[in-house]
ROTORGU-145327 format. One record per residue (C-alpha): x, y, z. Coordinates in Angstrom, 1 decimal, padded with zeros to 4 digits, m for minus. Layout:
<pts>
px;py;pz
X;Y;Z
...
</pts>
This chain:
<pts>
px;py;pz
000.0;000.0;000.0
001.2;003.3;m000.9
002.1;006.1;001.4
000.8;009.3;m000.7
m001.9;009.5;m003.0
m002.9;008.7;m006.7
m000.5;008.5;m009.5
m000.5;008.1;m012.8
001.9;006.0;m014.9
002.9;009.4;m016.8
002.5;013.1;m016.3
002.4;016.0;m019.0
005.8;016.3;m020.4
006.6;012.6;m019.4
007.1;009.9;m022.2
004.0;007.8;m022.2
006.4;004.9;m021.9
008.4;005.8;m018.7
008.5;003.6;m016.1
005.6;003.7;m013.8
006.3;005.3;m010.2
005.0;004.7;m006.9
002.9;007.1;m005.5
005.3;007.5;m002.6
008.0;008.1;m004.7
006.5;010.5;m007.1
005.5;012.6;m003.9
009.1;012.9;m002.8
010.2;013.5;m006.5
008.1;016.3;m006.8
008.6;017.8;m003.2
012.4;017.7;m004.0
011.8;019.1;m007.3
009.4;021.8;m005.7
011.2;022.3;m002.5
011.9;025.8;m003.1
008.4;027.1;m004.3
006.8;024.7;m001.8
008.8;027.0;001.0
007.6;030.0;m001.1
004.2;028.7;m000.2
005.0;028.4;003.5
005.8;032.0;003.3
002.8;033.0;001.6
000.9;031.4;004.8
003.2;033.1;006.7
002.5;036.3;005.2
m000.9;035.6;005.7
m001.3;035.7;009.5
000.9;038.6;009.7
m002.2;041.1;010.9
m003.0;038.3;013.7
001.2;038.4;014.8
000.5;042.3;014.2
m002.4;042.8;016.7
m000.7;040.4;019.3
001.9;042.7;019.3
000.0;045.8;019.4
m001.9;044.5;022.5
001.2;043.4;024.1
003.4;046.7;023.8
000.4;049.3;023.5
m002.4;048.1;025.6
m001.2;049.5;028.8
m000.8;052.9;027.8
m002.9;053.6;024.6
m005.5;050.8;025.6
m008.4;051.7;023.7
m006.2;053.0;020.2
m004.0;049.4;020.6
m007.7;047.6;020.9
m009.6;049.1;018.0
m006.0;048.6;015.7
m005.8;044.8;016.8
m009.6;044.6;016.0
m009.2;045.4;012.7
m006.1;043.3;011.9
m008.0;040.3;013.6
m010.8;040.8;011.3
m008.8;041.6;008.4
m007.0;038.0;009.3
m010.1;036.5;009.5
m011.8;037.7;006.4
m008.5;036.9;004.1
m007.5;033.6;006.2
m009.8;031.2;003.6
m008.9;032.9;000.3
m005.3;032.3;001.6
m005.5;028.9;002.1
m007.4;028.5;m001.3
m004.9;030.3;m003.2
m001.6;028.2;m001.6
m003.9;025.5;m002.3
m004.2;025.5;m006.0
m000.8;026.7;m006.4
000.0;023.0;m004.4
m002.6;021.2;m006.8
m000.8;022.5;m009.8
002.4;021.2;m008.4
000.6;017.5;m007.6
m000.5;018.2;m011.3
002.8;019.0;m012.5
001.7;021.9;m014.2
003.6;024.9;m014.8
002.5;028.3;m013.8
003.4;031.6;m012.4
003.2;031.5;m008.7
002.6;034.8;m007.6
m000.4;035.4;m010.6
m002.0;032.4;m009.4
m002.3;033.6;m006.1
m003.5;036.8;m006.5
m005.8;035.2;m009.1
m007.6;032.5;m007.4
m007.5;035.1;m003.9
m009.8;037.0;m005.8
m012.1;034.5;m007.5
m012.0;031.8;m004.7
m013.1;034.9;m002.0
m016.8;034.5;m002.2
m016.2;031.0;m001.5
m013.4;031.0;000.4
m014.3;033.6;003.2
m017.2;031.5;004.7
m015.3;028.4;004.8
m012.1;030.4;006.5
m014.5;031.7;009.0
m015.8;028.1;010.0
m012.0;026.8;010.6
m011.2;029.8;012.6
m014.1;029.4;014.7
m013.6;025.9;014.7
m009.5;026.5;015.8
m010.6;029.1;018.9
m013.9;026.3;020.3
m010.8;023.6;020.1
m008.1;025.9;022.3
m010.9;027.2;024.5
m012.6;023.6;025.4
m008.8;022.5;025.7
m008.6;024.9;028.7
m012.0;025.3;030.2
m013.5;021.7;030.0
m010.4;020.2;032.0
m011.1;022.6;034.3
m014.4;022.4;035.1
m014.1;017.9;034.8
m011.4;019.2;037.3
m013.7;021.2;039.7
m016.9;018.7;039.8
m016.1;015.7;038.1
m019.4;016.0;036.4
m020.5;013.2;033.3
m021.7;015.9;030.9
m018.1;017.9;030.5
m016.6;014.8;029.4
m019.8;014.5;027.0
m019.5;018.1;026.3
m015.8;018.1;025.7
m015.4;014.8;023.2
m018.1;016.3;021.5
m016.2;019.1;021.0
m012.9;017.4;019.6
m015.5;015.0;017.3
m017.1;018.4;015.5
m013.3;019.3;015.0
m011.6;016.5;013.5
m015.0;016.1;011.1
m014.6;019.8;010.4
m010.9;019.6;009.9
m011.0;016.4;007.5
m013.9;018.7;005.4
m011.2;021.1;005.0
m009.0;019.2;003.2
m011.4;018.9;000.4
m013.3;022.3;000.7
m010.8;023.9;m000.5
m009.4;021.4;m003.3
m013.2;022.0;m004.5
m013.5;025.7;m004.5
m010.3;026.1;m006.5
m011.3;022.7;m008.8
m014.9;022.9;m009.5
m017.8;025.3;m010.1
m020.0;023.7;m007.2
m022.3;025.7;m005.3
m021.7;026.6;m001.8
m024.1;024.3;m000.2
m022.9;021.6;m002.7
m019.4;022.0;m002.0
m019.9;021.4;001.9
m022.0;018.3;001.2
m019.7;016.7;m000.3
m016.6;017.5;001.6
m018.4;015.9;004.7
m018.9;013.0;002.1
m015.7;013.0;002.0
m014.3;012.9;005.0
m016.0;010.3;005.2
m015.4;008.1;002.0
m012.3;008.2;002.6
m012.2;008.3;006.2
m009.1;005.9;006.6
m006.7;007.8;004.3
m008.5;011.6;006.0
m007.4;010.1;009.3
m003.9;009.0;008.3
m003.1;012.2;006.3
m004.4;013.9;009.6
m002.4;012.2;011.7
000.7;012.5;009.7
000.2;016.1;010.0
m000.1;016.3;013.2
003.2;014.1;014.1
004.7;016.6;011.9
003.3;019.9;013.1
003.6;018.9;017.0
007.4;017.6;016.2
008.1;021.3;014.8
006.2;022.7;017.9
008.0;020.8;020.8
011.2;021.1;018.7
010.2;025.2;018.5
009.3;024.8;022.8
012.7;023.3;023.3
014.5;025.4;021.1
013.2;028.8;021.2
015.9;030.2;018.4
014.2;027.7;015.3
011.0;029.9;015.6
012.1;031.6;012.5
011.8;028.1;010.5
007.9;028.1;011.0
008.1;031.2;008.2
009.9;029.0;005.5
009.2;024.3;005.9
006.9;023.3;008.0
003.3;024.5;007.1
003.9;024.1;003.2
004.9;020.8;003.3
002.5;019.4;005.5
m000.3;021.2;003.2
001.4;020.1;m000.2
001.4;016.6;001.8
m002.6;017.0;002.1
m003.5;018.4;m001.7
m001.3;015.2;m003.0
m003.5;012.8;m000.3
m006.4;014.2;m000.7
m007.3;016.1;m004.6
m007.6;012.0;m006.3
m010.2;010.9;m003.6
m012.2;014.7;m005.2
m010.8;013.1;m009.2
m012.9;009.8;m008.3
m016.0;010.8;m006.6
m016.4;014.1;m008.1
m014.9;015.3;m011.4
m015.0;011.9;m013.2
m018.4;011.0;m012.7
m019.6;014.4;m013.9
m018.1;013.4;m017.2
m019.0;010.5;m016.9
m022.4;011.3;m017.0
m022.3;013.7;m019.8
m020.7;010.2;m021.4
m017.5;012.2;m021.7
m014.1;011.6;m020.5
m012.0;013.8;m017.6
m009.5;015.5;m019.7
m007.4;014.9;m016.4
m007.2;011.0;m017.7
m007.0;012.4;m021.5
m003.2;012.3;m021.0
m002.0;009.4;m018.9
m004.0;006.4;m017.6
m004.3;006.2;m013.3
m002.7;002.9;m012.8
m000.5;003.9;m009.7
m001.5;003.0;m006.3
m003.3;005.2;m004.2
m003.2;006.2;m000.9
m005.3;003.6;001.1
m006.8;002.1;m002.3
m008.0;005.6;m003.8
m007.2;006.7;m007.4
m007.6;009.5;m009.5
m006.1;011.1;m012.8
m003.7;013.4;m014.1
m004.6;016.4;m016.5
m004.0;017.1;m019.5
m003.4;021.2;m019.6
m006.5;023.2;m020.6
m004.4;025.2;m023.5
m004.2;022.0;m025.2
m007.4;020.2;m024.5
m008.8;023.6;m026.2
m006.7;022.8;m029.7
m006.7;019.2;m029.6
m010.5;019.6;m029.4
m010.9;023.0;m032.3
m007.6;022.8;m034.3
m009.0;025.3;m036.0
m008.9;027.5;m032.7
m005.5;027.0;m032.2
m004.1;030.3;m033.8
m006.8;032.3;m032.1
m006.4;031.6;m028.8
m003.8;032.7;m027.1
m005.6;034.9;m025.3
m007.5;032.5;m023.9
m004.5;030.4;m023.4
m002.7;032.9;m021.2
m005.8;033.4;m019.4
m006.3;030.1;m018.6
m001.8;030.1;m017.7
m002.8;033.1;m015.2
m005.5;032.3;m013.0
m003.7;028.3;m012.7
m007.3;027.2;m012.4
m009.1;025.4;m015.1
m012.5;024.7;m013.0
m014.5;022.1;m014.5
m018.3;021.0;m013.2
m018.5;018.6;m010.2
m020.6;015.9;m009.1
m022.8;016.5;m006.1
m022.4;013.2;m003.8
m026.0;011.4;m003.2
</pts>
């Protein structure tokens, strides 16, 4: 059984004869192959939560003497955080698709590209994981407590309860955002079927989700026993562990959701156009590869092809050829 997700026996620019590779392979192929931009997408994050680092520090050096100016300053970065924080995570996200995709692009216009047409999207389901992230440290700290204080039954009800709405919430994430940057589903539709998901594929969501957490909580006690390595949060961990989730998790959304919406149109995914998914998955899911919307357009109207480079580059900037998606019954 494979360690990371599906793969393909060849990718765009890959001889159709080249020797198939493991899934777990390819993943470490391309993360070596990546490793810089994949750090460039750690810093993007990074750069993301800057305004929350910002009115943390406001509070801590202002609050004492300038309390109500330091206040209404970190208000505003903390809801300028929270109202960018999903479109963040989508953009970094299809940036990390296109690299599972091997697909060239230019980093920085894809960002700024899909930030902008992912926000409408994107915003709601940042909000839920930020709320979700502050119930999860605050039951962490009051619920021990108060089982603590009384020993009552219902805080220990209360409490698993808690942790059972985050991890489904958590493992929904991993798609929500694969499918806001992939497909054109409707809101509602897009959360139906990323807690479908999480639950299709419940053993390789809670696998991938472990793996990341080893990984992030190695960094964290490594950063607790080693104040100095802080600085390292801004360039590996983060990116990897996310590129390590788009690879897992964007086949399981191939298989249950793009290819059976061509597949009931009686057409094939243009993902499977180019190479044929006979790689193993990550605990037994598979999915395709893509074949780059430039040239599905002129293998499909050769008599396009000289007209349309405009919509070639377009399709080159925003990274983010969307395509229809089943809604899971």
């Amino acid at each position: 059984m494979a360690l990371f997700g599906s793969s393909g026996k060849h990718q765009a620019g890959i001889a159709k004869d080249a020797p198939e590779k493991k899934p777990f392979f390819r993943y470490w192929e391309i993360a070596f192959r990546k490793f810089w931009k994949i750090i460039d997408v750690n810093m993007l994050l990074a750069v993301g939560c800057l305004p929350l680092i910002g009115a943390f520090a406001v509070m801590y050096y202002f609050s004492e003497n300038y309390a109500k100016i330091a206040f209404a300053i970190a208000a505003v970065l903390v809801i300028l955080f929270a109202v960018c924080f999903g479109s963040v995570i989508a953009a970094c996200t299809q940036i990390l698709r296109n690299f599972t995709r091997e697909k060239p692009m230019f980093l920085m216009n894809t960002f700024w590209n899909t930030f902008r047409s992912s926000f409408k999207q994107a915003c709601p389901v940042g909000m839920i994981d930020l709320v979700m992230m502050v119930s999860v440290a605050s039951s962490l700290y009051v619920y021990p407590k108060l089982i603590q204080g009384n020993g009552s039954a219902i805080y220990y009800i209360l409490f698993v309860a808690t942790l059972s709405i985050a991890l489904a919430v958590t493992m929904m994430s991993f798609y929500a955002y694969l499918m806001i940057v992939s497909t054109d589903l409707k809101f509602g539709d897009m959360l139906k079927n990323s807690l479908a998901l999480s639950f299709i594929a419940l053993k390789k969501n809670f696998l991938t989700l472990l793996l990341a957490v080893l990984i992030m909580g190695g960094c964290a006690l490594l950063t607790y026993l080693f104040p100095y390595i802080f600085v390292l949060w801004f360039f590996i961990p983060t990116g990897f562990v996310a590129f390590m989730i788009v690879f897992n998790c964007y086949p399981v959304i191939q298989k249950f959701v793009i290819n059976p919406y061509y597949a009931q149109k009686g057409e094939v995914n243009p993902e499977i156009l180019r190479m044929q998914s006979n790689g193993e998955n990550l605990f037994e899911d598979r999915g395709g590869s893509e074949l780059p919307p430039e040239e599905i357009s002129a293998d499909q109207n050769p008599k396009q092809g000289k007209n349309s480079g405009s919509h070639k580059n377009h399709s080159e900037n925003h990274g983010n050829h969307r395509k229809k998606g089943k809604v899971i019954s």
